[in-house]
Kinemage of the C-alpha trace (Angstrom):
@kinemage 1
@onewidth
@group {chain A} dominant
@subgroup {mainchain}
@vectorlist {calphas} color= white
{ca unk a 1} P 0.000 0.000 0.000
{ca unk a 2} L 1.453 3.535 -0.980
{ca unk a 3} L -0.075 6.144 1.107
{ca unk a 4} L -3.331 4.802 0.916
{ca unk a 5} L -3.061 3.739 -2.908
{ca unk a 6} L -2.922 -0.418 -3.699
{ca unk a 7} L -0.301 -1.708 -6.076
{ca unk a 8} L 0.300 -4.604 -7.915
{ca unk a 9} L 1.473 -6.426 -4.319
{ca unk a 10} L -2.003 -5.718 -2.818
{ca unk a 11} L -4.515 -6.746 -5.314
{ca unk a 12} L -5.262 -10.290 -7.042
{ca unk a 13} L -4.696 -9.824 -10.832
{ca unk a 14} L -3.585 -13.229 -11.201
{ca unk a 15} L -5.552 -14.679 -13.935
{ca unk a 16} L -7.899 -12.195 -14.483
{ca unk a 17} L -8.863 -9.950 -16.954
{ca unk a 18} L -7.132 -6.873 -16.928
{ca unk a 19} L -7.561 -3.511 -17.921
{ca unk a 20} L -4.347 -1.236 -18.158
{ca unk a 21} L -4.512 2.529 -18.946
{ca unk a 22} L -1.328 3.537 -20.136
{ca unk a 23} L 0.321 6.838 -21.639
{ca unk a 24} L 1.872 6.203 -25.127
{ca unk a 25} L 1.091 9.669 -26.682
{ca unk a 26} L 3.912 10.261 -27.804
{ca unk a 27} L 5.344 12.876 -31.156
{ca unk a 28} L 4.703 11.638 -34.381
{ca unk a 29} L 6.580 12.722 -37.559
{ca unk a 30} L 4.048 15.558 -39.032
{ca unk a 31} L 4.891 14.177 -42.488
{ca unk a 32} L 4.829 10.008 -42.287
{ca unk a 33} L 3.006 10.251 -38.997
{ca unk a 34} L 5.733 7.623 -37.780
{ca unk a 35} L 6.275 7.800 -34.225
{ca unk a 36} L 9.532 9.219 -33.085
{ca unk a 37} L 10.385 8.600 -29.043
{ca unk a 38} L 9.698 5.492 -27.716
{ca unk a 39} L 10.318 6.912 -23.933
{ca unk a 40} L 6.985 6.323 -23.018
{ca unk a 41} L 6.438 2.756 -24.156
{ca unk a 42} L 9.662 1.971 -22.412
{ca unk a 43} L 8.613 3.009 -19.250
{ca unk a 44} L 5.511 1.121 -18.787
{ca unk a 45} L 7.537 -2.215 -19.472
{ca unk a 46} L 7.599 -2.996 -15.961
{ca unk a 47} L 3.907 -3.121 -15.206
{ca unk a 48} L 3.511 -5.054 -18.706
{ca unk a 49} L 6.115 -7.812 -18.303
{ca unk a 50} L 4.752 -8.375 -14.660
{ca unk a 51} L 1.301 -8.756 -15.811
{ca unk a 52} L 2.422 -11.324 -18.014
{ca unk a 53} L 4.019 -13.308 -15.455
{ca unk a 54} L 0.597 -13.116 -13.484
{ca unk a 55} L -0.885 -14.806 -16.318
{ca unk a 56} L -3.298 -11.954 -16.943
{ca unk a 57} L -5.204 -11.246 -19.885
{ca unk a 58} L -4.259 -7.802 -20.709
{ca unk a 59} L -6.492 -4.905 -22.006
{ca unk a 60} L -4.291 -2.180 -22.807
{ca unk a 61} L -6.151 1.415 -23.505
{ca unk a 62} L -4.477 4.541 -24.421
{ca unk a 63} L -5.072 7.724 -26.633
{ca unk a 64} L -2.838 9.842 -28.653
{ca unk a 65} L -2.926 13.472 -29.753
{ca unk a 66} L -6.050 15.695 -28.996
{ca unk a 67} L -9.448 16.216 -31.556
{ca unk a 68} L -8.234 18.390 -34.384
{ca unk a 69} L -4.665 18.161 -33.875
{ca unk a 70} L -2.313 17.254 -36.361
{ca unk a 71} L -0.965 14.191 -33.909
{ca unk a 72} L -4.665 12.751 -33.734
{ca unk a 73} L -4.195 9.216 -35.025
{ca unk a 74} L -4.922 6.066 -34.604
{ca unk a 75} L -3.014 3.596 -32.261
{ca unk a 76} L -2.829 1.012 -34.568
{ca unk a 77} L 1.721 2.007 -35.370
{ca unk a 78} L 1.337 2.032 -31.394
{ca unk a 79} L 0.777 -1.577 -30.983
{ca unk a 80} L 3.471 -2.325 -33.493
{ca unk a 81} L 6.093 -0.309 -31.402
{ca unk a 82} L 5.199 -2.058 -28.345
{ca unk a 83} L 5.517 -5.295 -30.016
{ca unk a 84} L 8.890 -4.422 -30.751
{ca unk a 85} L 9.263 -3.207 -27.155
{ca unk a 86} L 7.990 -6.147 -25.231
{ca unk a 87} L 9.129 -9.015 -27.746
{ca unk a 88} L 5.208 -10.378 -27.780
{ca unk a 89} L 3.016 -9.461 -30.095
{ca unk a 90} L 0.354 -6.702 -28.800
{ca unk a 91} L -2.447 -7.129 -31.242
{ca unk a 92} L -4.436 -4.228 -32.385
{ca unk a 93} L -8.506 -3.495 -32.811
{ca unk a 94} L -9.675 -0.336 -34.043
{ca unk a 95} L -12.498 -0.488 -31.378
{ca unk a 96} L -13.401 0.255 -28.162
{ca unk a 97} L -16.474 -0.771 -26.734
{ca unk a 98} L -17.842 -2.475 -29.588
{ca unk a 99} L -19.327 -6.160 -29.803
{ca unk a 100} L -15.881 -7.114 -31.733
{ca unk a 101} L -14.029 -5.533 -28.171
{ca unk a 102} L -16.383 -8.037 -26.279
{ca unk a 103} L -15.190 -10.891 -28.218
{ca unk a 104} L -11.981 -10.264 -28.774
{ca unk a 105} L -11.235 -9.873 -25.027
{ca unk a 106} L -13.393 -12.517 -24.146
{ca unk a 107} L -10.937 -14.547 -26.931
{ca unk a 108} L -7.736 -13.273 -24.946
{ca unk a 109} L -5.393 -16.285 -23.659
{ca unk a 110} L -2.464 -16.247 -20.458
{ca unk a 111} L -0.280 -13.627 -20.862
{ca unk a 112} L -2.028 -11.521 -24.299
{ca unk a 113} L -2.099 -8.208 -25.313
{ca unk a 114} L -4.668 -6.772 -26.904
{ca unk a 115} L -4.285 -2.644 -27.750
{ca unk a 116} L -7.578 -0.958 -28.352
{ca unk a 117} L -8.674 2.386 -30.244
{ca unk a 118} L -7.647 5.534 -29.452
{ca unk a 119} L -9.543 6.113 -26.538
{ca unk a 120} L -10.151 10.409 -27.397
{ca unk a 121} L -11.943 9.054 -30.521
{ca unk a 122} L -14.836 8.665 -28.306
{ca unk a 123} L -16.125 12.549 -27.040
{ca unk a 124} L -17.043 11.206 -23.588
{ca unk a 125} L -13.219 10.774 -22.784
{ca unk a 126} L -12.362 14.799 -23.892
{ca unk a 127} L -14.715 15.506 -20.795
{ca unk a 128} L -13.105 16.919 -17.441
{ca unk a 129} L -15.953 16.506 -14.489
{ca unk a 130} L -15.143 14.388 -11.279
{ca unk a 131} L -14.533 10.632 -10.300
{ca unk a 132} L -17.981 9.689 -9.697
{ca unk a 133} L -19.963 11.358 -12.375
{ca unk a 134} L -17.494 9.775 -14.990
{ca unk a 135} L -18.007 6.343 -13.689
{ca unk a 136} L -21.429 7.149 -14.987
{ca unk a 137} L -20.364 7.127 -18.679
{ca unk a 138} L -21.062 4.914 -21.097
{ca unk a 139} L -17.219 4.738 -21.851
{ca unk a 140} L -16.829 3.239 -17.968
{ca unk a 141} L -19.343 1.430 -18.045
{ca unk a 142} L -19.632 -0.796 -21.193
{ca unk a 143} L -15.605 -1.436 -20.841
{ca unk a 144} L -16.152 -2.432 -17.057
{ca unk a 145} L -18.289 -4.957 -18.064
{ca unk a 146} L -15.791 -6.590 -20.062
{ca unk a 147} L -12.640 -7.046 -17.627
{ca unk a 148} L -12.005 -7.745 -13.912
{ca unk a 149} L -9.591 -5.943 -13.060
{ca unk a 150} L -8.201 -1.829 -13.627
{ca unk a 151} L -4.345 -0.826 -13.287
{ca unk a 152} L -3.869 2.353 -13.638
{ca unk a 153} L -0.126 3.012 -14.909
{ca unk a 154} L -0.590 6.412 -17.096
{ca unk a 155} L 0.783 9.099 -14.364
{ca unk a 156} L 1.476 11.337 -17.228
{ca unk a 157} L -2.438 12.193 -17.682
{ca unk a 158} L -2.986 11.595 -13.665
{ca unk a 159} L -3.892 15.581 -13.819
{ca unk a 160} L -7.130 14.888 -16.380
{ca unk a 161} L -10.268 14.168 -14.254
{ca unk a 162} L -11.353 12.000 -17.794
{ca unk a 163} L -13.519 8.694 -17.568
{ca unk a 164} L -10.413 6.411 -18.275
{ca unk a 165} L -8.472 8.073 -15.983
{ca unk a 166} L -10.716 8.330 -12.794
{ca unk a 167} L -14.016 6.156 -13.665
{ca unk a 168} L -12.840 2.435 -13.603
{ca unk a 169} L -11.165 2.906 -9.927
{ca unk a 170} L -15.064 3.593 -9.129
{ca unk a 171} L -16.472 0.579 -10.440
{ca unk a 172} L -13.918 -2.125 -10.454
{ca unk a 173} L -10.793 -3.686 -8.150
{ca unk a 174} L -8.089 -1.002 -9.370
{ca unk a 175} L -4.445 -0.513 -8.033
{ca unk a 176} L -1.440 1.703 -9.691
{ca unk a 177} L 1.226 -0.016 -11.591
{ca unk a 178} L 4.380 -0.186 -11.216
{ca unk a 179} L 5.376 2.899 -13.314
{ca unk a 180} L 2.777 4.908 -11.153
{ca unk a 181} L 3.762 3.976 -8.319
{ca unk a 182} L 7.409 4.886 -8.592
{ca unk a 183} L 6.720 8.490 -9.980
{ca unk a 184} L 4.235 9.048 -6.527
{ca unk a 185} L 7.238 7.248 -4.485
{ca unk a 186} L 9.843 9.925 -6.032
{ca unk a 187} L 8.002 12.798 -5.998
{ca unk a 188} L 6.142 12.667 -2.878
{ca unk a 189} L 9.506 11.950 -1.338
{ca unk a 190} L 11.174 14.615 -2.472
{ca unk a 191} L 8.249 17.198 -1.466
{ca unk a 192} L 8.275 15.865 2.294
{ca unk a 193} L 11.578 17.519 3.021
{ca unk a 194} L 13.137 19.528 0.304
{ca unk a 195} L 16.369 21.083 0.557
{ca unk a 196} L 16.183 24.732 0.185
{ca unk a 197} L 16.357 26.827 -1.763
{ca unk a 198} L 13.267 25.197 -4.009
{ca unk a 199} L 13.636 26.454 -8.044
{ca unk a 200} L 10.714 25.931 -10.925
{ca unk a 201} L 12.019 26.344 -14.260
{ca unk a 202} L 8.772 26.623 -15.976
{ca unk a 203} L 8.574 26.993 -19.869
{ca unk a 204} L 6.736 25.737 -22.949
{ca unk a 205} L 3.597 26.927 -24.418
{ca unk a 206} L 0.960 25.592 -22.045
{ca unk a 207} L 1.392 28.881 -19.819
{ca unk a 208} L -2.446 28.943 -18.516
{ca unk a 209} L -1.027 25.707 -16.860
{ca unk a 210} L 2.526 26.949 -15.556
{ca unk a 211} L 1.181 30.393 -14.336
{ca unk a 212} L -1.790 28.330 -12.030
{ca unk a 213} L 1.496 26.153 -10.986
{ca unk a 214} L 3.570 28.733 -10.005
{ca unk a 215} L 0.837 30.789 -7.785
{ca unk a 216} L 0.580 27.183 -6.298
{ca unk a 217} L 4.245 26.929 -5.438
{ca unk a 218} L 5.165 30.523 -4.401
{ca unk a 219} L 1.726 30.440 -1.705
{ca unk a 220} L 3.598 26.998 -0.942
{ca unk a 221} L 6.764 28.759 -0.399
{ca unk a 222} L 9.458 28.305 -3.535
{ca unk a 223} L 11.504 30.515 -3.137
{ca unk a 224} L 12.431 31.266 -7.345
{ca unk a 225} L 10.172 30.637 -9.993
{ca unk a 226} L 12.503 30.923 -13.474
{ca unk a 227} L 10.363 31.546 -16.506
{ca unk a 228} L 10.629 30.899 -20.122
{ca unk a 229} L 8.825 31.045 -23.069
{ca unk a 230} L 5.403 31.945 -23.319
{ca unk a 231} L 5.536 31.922 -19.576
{ca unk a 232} L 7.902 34.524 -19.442
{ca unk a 233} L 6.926 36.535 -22.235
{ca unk a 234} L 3.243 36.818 -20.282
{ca unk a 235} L 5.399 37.916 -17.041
{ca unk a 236} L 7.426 40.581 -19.785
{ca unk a 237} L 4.177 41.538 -20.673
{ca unk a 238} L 2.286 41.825 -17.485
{ca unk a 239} L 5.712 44.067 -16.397
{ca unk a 240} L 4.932 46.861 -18.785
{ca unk a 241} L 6.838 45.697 -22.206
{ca unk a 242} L 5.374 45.514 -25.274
{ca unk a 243} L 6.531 42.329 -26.493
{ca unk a 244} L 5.544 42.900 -30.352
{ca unk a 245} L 2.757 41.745 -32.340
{ca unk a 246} L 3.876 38.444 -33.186
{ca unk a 247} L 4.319 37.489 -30.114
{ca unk a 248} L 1.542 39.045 -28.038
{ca unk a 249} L -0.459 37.614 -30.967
{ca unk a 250} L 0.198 34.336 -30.596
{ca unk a 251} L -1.348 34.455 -26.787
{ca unk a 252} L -4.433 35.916 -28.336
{ca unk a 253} L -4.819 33.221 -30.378
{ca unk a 254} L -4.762 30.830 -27.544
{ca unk a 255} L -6.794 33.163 -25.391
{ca unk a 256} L -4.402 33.873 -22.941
{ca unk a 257} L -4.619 37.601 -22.470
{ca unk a 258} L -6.381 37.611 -18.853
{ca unk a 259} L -3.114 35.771 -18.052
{ca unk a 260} L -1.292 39.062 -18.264
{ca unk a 261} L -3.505 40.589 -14.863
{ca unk a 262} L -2.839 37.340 -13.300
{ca unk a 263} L 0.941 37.193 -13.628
{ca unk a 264} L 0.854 41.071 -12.927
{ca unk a 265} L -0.965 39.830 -9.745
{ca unk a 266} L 1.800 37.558 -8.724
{ca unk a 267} L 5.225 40.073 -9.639
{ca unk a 268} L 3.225 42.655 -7.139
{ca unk a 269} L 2.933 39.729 -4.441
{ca unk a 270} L 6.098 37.745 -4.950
{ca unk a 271} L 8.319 40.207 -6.416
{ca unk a 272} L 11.886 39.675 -7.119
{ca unk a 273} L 10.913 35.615 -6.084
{ca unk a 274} L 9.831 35.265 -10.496
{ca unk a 275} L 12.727 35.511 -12.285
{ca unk a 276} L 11.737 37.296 -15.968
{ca unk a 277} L 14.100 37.529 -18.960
{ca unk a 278} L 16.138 40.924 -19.939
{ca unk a 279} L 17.247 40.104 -22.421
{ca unk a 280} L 15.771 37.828 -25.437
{ca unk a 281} L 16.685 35.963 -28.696
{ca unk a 282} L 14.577 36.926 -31.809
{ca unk a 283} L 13.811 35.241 -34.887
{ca unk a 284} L 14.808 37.740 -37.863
{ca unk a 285} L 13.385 35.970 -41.054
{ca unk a 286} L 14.837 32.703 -39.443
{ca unk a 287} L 18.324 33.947 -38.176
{ca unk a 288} L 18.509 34.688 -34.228
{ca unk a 289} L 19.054 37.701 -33.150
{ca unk a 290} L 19.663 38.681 -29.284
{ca unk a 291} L 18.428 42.239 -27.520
{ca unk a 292} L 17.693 43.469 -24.515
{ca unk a 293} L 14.209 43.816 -23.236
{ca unk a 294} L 14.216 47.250 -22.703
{ca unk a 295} L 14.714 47.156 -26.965
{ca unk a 296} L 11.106 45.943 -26.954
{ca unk a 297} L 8.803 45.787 -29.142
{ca unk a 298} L 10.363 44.924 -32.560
{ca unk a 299} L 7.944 43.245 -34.724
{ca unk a 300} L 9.483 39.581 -34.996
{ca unk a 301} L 8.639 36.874 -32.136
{ca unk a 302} L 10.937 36.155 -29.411
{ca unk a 303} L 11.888 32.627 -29.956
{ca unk a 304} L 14.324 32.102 -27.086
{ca unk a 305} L 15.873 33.513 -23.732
{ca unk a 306} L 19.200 35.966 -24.179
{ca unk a 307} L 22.723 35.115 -23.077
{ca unk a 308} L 22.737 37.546 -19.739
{ca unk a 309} L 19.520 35.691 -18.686
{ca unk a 310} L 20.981 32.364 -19.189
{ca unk a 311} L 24.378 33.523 -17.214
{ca unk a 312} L 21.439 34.998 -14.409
{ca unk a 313} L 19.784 31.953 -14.169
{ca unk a 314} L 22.666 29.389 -14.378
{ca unk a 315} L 24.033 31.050 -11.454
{ca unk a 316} L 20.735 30.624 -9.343
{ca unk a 317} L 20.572 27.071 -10.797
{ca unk a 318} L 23.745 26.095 -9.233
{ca unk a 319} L 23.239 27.690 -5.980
{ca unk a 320} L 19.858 25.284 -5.665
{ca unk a 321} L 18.844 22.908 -3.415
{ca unk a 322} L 16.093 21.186 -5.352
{ca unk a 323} L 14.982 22.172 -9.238
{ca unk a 324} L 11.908 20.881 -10.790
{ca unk a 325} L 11.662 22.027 -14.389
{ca unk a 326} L 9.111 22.028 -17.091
{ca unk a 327} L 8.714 22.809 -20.631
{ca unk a 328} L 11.578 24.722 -23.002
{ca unk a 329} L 12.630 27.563 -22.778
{ca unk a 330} L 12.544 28.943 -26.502
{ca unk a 331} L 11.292 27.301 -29.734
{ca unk a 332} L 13.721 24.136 -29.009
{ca unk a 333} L 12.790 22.271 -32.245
{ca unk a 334} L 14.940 24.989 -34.477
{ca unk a 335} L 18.695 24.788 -33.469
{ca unk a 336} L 18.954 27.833 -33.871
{ca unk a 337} L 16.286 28.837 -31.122
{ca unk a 338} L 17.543 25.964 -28.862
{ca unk a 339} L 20.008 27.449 -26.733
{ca unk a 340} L 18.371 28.706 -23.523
{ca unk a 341} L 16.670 25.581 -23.242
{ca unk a 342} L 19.754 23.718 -23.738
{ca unk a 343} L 22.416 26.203 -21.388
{ca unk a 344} L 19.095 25.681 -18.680
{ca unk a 345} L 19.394 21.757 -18.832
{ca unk a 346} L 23.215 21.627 -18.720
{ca unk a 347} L 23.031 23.993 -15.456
{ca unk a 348} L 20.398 21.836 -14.082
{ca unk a 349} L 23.279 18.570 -14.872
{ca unk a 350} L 26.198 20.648 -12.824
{ca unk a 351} L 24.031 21.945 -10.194
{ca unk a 352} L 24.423 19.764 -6.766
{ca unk a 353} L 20.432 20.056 -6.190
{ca unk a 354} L 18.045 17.137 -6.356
{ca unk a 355} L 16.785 17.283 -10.006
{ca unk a 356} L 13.381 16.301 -11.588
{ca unk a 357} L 12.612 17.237 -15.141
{ca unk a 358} L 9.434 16.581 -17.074
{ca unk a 359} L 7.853 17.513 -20.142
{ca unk a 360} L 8.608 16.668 -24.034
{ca unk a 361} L 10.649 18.606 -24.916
{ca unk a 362} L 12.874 19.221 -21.223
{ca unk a 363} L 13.459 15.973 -21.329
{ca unk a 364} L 14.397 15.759 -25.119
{ca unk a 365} L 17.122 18.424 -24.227
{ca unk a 366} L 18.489 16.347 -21.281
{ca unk a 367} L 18.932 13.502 -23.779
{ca unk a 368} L 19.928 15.332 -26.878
{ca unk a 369} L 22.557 16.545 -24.315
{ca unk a 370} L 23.496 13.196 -22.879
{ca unk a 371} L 22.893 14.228 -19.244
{ca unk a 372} L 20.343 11.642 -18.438
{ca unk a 373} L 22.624 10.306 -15.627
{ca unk a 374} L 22.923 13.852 -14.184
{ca unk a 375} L 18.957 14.491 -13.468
{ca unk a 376} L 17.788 12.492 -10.463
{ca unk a 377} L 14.857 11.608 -11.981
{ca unk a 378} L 13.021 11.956 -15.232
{ca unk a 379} L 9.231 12.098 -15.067
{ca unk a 380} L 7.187 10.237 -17.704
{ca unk a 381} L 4.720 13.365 -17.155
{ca unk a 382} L 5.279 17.000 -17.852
{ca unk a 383} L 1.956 18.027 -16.692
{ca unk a 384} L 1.018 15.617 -13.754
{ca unk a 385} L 4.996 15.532 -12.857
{ca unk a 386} L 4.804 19.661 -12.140
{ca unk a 387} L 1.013 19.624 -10.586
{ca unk a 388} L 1.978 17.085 -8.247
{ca unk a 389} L 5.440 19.243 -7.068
{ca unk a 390} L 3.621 22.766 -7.051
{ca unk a 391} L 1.526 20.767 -4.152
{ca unk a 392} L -2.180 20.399 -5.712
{ca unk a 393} L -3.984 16.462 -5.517
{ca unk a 394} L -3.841 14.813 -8.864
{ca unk a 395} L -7.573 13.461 -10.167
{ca unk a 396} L -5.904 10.335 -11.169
{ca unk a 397} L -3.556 9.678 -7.998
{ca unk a 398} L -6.800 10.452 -5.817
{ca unk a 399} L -9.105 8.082 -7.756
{ca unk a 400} L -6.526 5.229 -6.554
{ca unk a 401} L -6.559 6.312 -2.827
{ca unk a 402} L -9.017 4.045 -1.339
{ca unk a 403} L -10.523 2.063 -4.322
């Protein structure tokens, strides 16, 4: 038992049907669609191989992109991957809940893998409401019916209050697995007694996110919140610079203006505690071109952090007790845009704090970089990974406690 949460040692899979959420969204090519990091697949081998050995008959369910996005495809390539992975054929169905789904499973022998459809192909799964009005759905309820038993290894979406996530632990035996379990182990550890002084990095484009996360962990005490990216470019914004049209178009488009009063909210509270660029990296018709903030606006987007605010935040990197970091720092796909996210993982590597990184693309960098071995420990989950740190209860994680 882990804190009030069963594992794998304190429920009876043996045998039975089993249902397995995992994580394997992973990025795809945007050309062949091919995907291209296996990280996640890897990382639920554990639970898989284990289940195996139980003799279960294994239900795996997943999903992959979001509706509309380019990344939105089925999981048949999925199954194929983890074949590879596991050495045992995962078979595939392009179903869900169908009568084919009922047979199929019902057709599953010792120790089989069966993948099924993308589970955001079906709108009930999209929906965020809590644990017991999604073990209401139909979703919940017709795949309930069809296994015994729910394992719950996909900490990466443990943050989404959605039916697969939260529903089964309502109406059926349900424990985490063994890749869940670690990451609550690790991180839960680390928040009971961290060594001071405490340091977000928080980047990437999901800023709504990373702003709620960082009024989380300064009320919680951190004492430095580092931003980058969008993050930091709503914190340049909400400090009185005009940050160009590109760039304070690209939060209009993802409706991310009222974010502006909010971080303004938390630089009059917290002060000199968020750490904000001064100087940034610009993308002039695709070369990159450094000022400093005060040069603002100029009418290309700033794609990356500047040398003096890498040097500024290396130095407060190094000085850390614990880091937790999130997201890149700059558009990290173009080389050319890549090095504040890069300098931020190599300080992160040299710094004598207890490390945890998370997110695509942070942990991309840290492997790109070949400073795996230098991070304490890599979270399968951007997202959940940062929730869980910044101190708020996880949907997922509390669905477990008690079930």
């Amino acid at each position: 038992m882990l804190d009030g949460i069963k594992t794998l040692d304190d429920v009876d899979v043996d045998g039975k049907t089993t249902l397995v959420r995992l994580d394997l969204n992973s990025p795809l090519d945007p050309t062949t669609k091919e995907i291209l990091d296996d990280r996640r697949f890897k990382a639920h081998r554990e639970t898989l191989e284990e289940l195996v050995e139980r003799k279960c008959k294994i239900v795996l369910i997943s999903h992959q992109g979001r509706p509309g996005e380019a990344d939105f495809i089925s999981l048949e390539k999925h199954s194929h991957l983890l074949s590879k992975i596991l050495n045992k054929e995962v078979k595939f169905l392009d179903s869900l809940m169908s009568s084919c789904t009922a047979k199929a499973i019902k057709n599953l022998g010792e120790g089989e893998f069966l993948l099924l459809e993308n589970t955001r192909f079906y709108s009930e799964e999209t929906l965020q409401r809590p644990a017991d009005a999604q073990a209401k759905t139909y979703i919940v309820q017709r795949m309930s019916s069809m296994v015994e038993v729910f394992v719950n290894d996909a900490f990466a979406v443990a943050h989404r209050s959605q039916p697969t996530v939260v529903g089964f632990p309502q109406v059926l035996p349900s424990c985490a697995g063994r890749l869940m379990e670690k990451e609550i182990k690790i991180i839960t550890s680390t928040l009971k007694e961290p060594k001071r002084p405490v340091c977000f990095v928080l980047g990437g484009t999901k800023a709504i996110d990373s702003i709620r996360i960082a009024t989380k962990a300064l009320e919680n005490g951190v004492e430095y919140v580092i931003t980058g990216g969008v993050v930091a470019n709503i914190f340049l914004a909400a400090m009185g610079y005009r940050i160009g049209e590109p760039s304070i178009e690209f939060i209009r488009g993802k409706k991310m203006v009222d974010q502006i009063t909010v971080a303004r909210d938390l630089l009059e509270k917290y002060g000199d505690r968020i750490k904000v660029p001064t100087d940034v990296a610009l993308d002039v018709r695709g070369e990159r071109k450094e000022i400093e903030v005060s040069e603002l606006p100029q009418n290309y987007p700033i794609v990356d952090i500047g040398e003096n605010t890498i040097t500024t935040y290396r130095k407060l990197l190094l000085n850390a007790g614990t880091i937790f970091a999130n997201g890149a720092l700059g558009i990290f796909e173009k080389k050319e845009f890549a090095k504040g996210t890069e300098e931020i993982i190599k300080a992160i590597a040299d710094s004598k704090a207890f490390s945890i990184i998370g997110g695509g693309h942070t942990v991309a960098a840290a492997r790109g970089l070949k400073v795996e071995d230098k991070i304490n420990h890599i979270s399968s989950g951007g997202g959940a990974c940062i929730n869980l740190l910044a101190g708020y209860k996880l949907p997922g994680i509390e669905a477990l406690r008690g079930a």
